[in-house]
C-alpha positions in Angstrom: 0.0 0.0 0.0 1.0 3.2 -0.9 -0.2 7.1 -0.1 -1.2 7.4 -3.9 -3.3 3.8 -4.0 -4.8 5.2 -0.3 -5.7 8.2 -2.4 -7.0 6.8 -5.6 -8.8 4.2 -2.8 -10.9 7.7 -1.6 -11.5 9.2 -4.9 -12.9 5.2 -6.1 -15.0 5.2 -2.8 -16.3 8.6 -3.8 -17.1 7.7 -7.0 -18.5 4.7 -6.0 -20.9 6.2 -3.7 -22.0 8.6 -6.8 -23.1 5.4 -9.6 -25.0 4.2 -6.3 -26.8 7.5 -5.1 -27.2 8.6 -8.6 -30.1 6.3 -10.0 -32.2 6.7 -7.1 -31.9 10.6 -7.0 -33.0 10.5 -10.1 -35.7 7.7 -9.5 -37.1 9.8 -5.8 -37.1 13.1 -7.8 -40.3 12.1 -9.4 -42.1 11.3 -5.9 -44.1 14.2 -4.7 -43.0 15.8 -1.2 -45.9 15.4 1.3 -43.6 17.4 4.0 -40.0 18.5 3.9 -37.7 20.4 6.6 -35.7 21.3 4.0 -34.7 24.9 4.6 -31.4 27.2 5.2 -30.5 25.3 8.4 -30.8 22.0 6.5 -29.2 22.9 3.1 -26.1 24.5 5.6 -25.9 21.0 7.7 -25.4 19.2 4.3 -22.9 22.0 2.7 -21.1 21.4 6.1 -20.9 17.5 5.5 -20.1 17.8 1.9 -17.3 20.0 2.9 -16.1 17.7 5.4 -16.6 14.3 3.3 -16.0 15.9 -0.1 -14.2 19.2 -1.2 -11.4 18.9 1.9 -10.3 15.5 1.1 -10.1 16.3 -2.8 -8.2 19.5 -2.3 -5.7 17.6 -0.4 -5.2 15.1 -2.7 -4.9 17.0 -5.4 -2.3 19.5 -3.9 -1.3 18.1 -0.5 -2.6 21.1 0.6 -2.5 21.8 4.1 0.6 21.1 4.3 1.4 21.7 7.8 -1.3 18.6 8.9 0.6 15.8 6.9 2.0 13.0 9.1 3.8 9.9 8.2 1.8 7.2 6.4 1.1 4.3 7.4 0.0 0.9 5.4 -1.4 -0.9 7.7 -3.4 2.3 8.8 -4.4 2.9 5.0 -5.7 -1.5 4.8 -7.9 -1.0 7.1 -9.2 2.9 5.7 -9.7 0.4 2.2 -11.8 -2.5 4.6 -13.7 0.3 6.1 -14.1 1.9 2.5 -16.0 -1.1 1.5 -18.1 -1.9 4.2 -19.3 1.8 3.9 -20.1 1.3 0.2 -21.9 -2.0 1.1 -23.8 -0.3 3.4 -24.9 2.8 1.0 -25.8 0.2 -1.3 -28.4 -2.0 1.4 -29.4 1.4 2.5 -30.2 2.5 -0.9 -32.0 -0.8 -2.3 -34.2 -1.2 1.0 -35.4 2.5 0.6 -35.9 2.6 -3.1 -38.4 5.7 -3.7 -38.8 6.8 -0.1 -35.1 7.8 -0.5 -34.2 11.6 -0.1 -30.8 13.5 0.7 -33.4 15.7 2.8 -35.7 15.4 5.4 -38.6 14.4 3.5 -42.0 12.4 3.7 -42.9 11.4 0.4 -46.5 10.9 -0.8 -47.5 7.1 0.0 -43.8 6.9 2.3 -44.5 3.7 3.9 -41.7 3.2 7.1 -39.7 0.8 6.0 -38.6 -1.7 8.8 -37.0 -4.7 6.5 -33.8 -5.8 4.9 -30.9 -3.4 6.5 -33.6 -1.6 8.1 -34.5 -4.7 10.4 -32.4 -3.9 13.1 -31.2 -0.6 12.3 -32.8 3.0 12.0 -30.6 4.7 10.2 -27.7 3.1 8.3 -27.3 5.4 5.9 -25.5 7.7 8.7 -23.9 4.2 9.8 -22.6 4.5 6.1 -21.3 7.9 6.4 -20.0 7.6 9.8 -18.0 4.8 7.9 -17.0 7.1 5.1 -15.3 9.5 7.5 -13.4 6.5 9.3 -12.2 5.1 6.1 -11.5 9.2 5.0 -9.2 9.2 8.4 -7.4 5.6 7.7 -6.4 6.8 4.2 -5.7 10.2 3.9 -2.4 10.8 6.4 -3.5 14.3 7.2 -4.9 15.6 10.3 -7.1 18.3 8.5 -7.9 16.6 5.0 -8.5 13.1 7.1 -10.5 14.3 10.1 -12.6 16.7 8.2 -15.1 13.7 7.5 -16.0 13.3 11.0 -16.6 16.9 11.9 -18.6 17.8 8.4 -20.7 14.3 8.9 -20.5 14.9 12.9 -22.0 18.6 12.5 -25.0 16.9 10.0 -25.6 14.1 12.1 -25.8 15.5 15.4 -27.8 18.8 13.8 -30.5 16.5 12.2 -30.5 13.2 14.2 -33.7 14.6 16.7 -35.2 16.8 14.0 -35.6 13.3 11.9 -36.7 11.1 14.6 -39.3 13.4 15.0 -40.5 13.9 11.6 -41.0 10.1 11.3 -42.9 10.1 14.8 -45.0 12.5 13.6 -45.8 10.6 10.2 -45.9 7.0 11.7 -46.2 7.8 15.4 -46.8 4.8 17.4 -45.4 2.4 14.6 -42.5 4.4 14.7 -42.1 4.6 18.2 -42.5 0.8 18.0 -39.6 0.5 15.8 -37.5 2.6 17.6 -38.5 0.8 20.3 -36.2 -2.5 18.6 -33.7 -1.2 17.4 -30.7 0.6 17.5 -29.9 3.8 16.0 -26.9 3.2 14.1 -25.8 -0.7 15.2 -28.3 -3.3 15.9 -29.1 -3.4 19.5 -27.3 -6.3 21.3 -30.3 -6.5 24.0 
């Protein structure tokens, strides 16, 4: 393992998570919006992730840039940013095929959303944030800078922890007490051992 195959690792994991996302963007775009929460304070949460997860990590590797943040690589470190890599893009993918139309980048109920409580969703609410939380782990394993490799955590930290309740509370309010129910099973982000 070297720093450039860590690197070209991150862009293929970016691109990767692109061909998935893409056909079902294009597939929920033509699902009418019952209710959103879309708004300035959710469009700023997800420039704040894609900063973090996206344009930060790019810059660096195309220009190394900062600098100043670089430490020493290490393989072994970068092996287990590529295992990571993959289980994140396994993840997006079951997130993505259980969803199907109900998907949305937003906070959104869709006309006819039904909750959907099978496949990944069995045992966990949200894995798509399980999958993102991964893609910042796997952004810190490979990319040996302490700005351009922690930047994942705090864009997809800020996101997370500025939607998480909002969310929880939308789908109360749609399902309520099927909802409460589900949350009532399982875990959040990692099936509930108990």
């Amino acid at each position: 393992m070297t720093p450039g195959i860590a690197k070209f690792v991150f862009v293929m994991m970016a691109v990767g998570w692109y061909l998935i996302r893409y056909r079902y963007a294009r597939r929920a775009r033509r699902e009418k919006v019952e209710r959103s929460a879309r708004g300035s304070r959710e469009n700023t949460l997800l420039l704040i992730s894609l900063t973090g997860l996206g344009i930060v990590p790019l810059i660096y590797i195309a220009t190394a840039m900062p600098h100043f943040a670089s430490y020493a690589f290490r393989p072994a470190q970068a092996w287990l940013g590529v295992f990571v890599a993959v289980a994140a893009l396994v993840m997006f993918r079951l997130t993505h095929r259980a969803l199907g139309r109900n998907w949305s980048v937003s906070l959104d109920v869709r006309e006819n959303h039904r909750l959907i409580t099978d496949g990944i969703y069995r045992s966990v609410r949200h894995p798509m944030y399980t999958a993102f939380w991964l893609w910042a782990v796997a952004q810190a394993l490979l990319l040996p800078n302490w700005v351009a490799g922690f930047a994942g955590l705090i864009g997809f930290g800020t996101l997370f922890f500025g939607r998480i309740a909002k969310e929880e509370q939308m789908m109360v309010d749609a399902f309520g007490d099927e909802y409460r129910q589900y949350m009532a099973r399982t875990g959040r982000l990692l099936p509930r051992l108990f």
